[in-house]
C-alpha positions as CSV (number, residue, x, y, z in Angstrom):
1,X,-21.4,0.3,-10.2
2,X,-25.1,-1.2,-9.9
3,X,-24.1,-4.3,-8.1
4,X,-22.0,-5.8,-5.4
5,X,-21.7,-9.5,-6.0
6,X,-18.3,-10.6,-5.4
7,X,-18.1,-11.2,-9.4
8,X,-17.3,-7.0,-9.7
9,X,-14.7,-7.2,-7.2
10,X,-12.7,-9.7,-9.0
11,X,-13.7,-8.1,-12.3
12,X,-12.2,-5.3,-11.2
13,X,-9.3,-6.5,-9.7
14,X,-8.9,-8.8,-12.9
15,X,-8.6,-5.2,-15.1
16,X,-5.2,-4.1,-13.1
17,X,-6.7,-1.9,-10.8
18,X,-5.0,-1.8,-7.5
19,X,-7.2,-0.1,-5.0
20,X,-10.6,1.5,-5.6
21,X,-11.6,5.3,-4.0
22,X,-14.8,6.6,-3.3
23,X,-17.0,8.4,-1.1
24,X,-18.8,5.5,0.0
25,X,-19.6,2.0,-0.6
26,X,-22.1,-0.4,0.1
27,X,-21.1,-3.0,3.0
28,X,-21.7,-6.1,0.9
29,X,-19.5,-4.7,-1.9
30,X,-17.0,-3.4,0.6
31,X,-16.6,-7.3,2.4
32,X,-16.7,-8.4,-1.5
33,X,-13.9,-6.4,-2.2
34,X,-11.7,-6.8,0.6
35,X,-12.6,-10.8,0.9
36,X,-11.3,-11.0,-2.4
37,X,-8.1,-8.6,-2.1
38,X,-9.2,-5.5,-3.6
39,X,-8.4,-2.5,-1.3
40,X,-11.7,0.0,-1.5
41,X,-10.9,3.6,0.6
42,X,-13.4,5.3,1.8
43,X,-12.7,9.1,0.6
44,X,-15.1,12.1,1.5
45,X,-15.1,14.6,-1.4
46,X,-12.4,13.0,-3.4
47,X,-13.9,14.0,-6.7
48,X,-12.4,17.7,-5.5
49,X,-9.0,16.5,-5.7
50,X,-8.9,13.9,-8.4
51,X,-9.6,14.2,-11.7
52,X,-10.9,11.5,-14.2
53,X,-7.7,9.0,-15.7
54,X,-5.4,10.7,-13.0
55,X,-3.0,8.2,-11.6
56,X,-3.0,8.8,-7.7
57,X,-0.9,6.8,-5.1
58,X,-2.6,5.2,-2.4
59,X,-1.1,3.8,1.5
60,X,-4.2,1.8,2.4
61,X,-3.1,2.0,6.2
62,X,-3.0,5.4,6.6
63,X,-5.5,6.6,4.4
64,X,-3.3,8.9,2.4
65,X,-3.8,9.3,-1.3
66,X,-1.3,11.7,-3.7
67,X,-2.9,13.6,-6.1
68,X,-2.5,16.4,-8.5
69,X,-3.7,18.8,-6.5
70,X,-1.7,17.3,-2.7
71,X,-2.3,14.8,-0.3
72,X,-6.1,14.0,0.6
73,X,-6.5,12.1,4.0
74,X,-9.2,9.5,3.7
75,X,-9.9,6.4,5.9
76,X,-7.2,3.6,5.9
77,X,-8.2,0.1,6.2
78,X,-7.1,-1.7,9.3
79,X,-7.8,-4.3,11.8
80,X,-8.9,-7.8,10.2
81,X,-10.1,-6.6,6.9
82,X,-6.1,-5.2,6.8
83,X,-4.7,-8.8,7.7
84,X,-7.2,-10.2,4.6
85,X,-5.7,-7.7,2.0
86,X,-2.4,-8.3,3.3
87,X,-2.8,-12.0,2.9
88,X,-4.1,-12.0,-0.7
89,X,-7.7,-12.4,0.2
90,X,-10.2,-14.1,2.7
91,X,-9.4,-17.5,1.3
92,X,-5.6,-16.8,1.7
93,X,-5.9,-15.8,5.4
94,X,-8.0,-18.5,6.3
95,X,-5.4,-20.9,4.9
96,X,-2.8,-18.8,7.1
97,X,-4.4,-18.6,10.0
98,X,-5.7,-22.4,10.0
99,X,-1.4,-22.9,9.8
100,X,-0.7,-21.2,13.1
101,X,-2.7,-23.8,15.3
């Protein structure tokens, strides 16, 4: 994508897209992403099983994504950064958690 600022997450987000896939991601852009609500899944080899302008279906917990070609099992999202998508984004949780006291 060539950058990671937290601009491209919300860019992104901002298009309609509802979860991003890919073999890897840098860590800034991953935090980026997730502090700003955009679920990013870490998929090994998912350009095997997923063509370009296919429409997959994602469970960020779990880590399974439908395809074409069957179910690929990549890494779900969990812990904190979970509770941060969950809750609309970083600020979002913040505002949550500061609540509960």
């Amino acid at each position: 994508m060539g950058s990671s600022r937290e601009q491209v997450a919300i860019a992104i987000k901002a298009t309609g897209v509802k979860t991003v896939l890919a073999e890897s991601f840098a860590r800034i852009f991953y935090r980026n992403a997730i502090n700003n609500g955009l679920p990013v899944v870490i998929c090994p080899d998912i350009t095997k099983y997923v063509d370009e302008g296919e429409v997959v279906s994602v469970n960020i917990e779990t880590g399974e994504v439908k395809t074409n070609k069957g179910i690929v099992k990549c890494k779900g999202i969990t812990g904190m950064a979970l509770d941060i998508l969950k809750s609309g984004g970083l600020i979002e949780y913040l505002k949550k958690v500061s609540q509960q006291k």
